[in-house]
N, C-alpha and C positions, 0 to 999 in steps of 0.2 A: 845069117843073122836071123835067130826068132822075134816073132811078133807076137806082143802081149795083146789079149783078149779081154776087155772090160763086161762085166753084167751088170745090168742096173731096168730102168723100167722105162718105155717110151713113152711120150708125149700122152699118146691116145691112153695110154693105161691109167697113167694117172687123173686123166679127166674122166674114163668112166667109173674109178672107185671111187672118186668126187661127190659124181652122182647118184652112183649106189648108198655112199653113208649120206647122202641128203635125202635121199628117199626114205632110208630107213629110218633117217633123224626124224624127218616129217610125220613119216606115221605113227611113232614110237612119241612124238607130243603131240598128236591128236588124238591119240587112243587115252595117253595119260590125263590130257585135257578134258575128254568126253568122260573118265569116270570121276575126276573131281566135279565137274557140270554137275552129274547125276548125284553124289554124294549132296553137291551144296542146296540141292532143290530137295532131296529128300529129307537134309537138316532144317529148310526153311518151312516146308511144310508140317513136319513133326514140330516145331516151334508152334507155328501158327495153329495148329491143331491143340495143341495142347495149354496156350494160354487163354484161347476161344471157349473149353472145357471150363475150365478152370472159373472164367467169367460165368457162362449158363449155369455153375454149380452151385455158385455162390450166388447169384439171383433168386435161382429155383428156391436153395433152401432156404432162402432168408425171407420169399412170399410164403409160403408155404406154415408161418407161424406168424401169422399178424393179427391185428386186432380185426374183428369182424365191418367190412364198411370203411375200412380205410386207404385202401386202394383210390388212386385217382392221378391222371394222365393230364400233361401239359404238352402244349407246345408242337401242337400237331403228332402226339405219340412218339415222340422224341427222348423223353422223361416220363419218371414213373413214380411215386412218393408212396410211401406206407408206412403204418407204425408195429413197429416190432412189438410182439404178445411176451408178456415175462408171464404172469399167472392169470387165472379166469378163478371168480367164485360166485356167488349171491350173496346179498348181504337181506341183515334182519330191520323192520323196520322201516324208518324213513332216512336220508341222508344229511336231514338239517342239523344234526349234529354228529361227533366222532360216534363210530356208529363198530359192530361187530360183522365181521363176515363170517363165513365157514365153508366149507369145502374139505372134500376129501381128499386133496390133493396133500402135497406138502410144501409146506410156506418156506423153508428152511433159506431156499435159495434167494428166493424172495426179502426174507427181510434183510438179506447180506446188500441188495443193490440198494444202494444210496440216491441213487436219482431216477428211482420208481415214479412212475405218473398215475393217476387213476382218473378212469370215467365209465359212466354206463353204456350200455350197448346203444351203437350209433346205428339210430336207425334211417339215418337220409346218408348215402353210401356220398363216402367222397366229402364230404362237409362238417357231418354232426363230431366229428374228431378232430378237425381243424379248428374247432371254434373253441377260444379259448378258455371261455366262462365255462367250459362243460366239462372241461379237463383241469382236475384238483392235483396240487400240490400234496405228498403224504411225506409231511411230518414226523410222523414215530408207526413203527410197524413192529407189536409185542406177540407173540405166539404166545396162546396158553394151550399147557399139555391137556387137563382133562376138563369139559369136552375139548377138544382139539378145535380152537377156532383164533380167529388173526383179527387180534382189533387194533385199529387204527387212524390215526388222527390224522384229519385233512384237511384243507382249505380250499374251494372252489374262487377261482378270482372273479370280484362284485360280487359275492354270495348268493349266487343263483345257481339253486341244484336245481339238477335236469333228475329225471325219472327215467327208469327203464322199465321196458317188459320184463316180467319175469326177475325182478329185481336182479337184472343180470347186470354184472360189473368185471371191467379188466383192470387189469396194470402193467404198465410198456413203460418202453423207453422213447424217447423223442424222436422223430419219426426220420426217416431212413430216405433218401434217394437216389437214382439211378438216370443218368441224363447222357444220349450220344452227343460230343461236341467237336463238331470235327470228324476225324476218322478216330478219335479215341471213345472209348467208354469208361466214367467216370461216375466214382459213388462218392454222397454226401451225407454225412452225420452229423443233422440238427442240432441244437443244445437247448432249442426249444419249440412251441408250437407256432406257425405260420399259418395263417388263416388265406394267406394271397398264396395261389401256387406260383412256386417259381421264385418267388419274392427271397432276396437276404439268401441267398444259399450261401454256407461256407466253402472252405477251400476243397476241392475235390480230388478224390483220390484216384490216380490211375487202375481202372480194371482191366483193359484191355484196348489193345491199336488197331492200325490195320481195318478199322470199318470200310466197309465197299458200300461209296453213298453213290455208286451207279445204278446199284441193285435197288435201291427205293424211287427212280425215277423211272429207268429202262429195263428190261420189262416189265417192271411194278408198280408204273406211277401211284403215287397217293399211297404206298403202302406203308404205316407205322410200325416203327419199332415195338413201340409196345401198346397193346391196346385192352380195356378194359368192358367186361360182359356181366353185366348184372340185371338183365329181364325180368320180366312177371313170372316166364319159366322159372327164370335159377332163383326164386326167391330166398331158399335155406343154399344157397350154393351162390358162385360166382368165377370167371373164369379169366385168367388172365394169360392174354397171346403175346409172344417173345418172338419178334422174328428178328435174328442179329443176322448179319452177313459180314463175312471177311474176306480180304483181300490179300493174299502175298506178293511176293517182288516177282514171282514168274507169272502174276495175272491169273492165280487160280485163284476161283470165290466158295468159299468155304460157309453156307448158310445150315442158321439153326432154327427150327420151327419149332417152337416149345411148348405146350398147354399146361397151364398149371391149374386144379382148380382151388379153391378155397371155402371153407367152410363157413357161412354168413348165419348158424344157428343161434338163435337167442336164448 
């Protein structure tokens, strides 16, 4: 009588292929794990780098055309306030009535904005543009072609015209601010002049998250976000320091030191 022969796999063998595909399983999701890790930090960095950008850009360019002396820091350099430059001329004359400017410039764009402000060159930095009697309402803004000059009718409120040097005169829009609140940075668009800094800000807009308010206490204590330089030196100039810092979700701090200067000629 023969005897049948079975094949199959013992005990031991099957617990050490066990182990074998656990080992391989193991390392086959750690490997895959460590390069999602490295993808999601390299995502969160280029994120954060790039809205960080995107904020200094939109600062930079937006100081970098203000009216002369209108820069001015609250709140410990927290906040930054200035008024945006639409056009610069000299005007003829005196300003107690609607009066003629000229310039070489071109008015064109100018008389298309509808809520143009006008004042003369502030000469007490930080103040002489905040105050409201100095900053006229313009009414009507007519170009004539030949000679090429912009006249225009204004209303200074309680009719007290200020003077300038050099019968120097701008026209902006209502004055612009930048405030960190939190770990956010946020910008505010006036709809008119504020004599109190800080005071009435409207609703602000998200610029940017992510501030690392570790970095203005440890190792920085006392350092300001924004701070403003306007010496006996820089009399025709003026200097405005930006130091933002960010922070991602892996704890890397991403800071920007920014100089901007500003031109304060009359």
């Amino acid at each position: 009588m023969s005897k049948s022969r079975t094949s199959g796999f013992t005990l031991v063998e099957l617990i050490l292929v066990i182990v074998v595909l656990g080992i391989v399983g193991i390392a086959t999701t750690s490997y895959l794990g460590l390069g999602a890790q490295m993808y999601a930090d390299a995502a969160g960095r280029d994120q954060l780098l790039s809205q960080s950008r995107f904020a200094i850009e939109r600062l930079t360019r937006e100081l970098r055309n203000v009216v002369p002396n209108s820069v001015r820091t609250w709140n410990n350099g927290q906040c930054i306030e200035f008024a945006p430059l639409l056009q610069a001329g000299r005007y003829e004359g005196s300003l107690v009535s609607p009066t003629t400017l000229f310039s070489t410039a071109s008015w064109d764009a100018l008389v298309a904005n509808t809520s143009a402000l006008m004042t003369v060159y502030p000469v007490n930095a930080g103040t002489d543009v905040y105050q409201q009697q100095r900053v006229a309402n313009t009414l009507s803004l007519v170009v004539n072609t030949n000679p090429r000059l912009l006249n225009v009718t204004f209303t200074f409120p309680g009719n007290v015209v200020p003077n300038s040097p050099s019968q120097r005169m701008y026209f902006m829009t209502p004055p612009v601010a930048y405030c960190v609140v939190g770990t956010t940075l946020l910008r505010y668009q006036r709809a008119s002049i504020e004599s109190v800094a800080g005071a009435n800000l409207p609703t602000g807009v998200l610029m940017a998250e992510n501030i690392d308010l570790n970095f203005y206490t440890d190792p920085n204590p006392d350092i300001p976000v924004f701070s403003f330089e306007n010496s006996v030196v820089l009399t025709r100039n003026a200097v405005v320091h930006i130091r933002l810092a960010f922070r991602s979700n892996f704890n890397d701090t991403l800071v920007f030191n920014q100089e901007i200067h500003i031109p304060n000629v009359p």
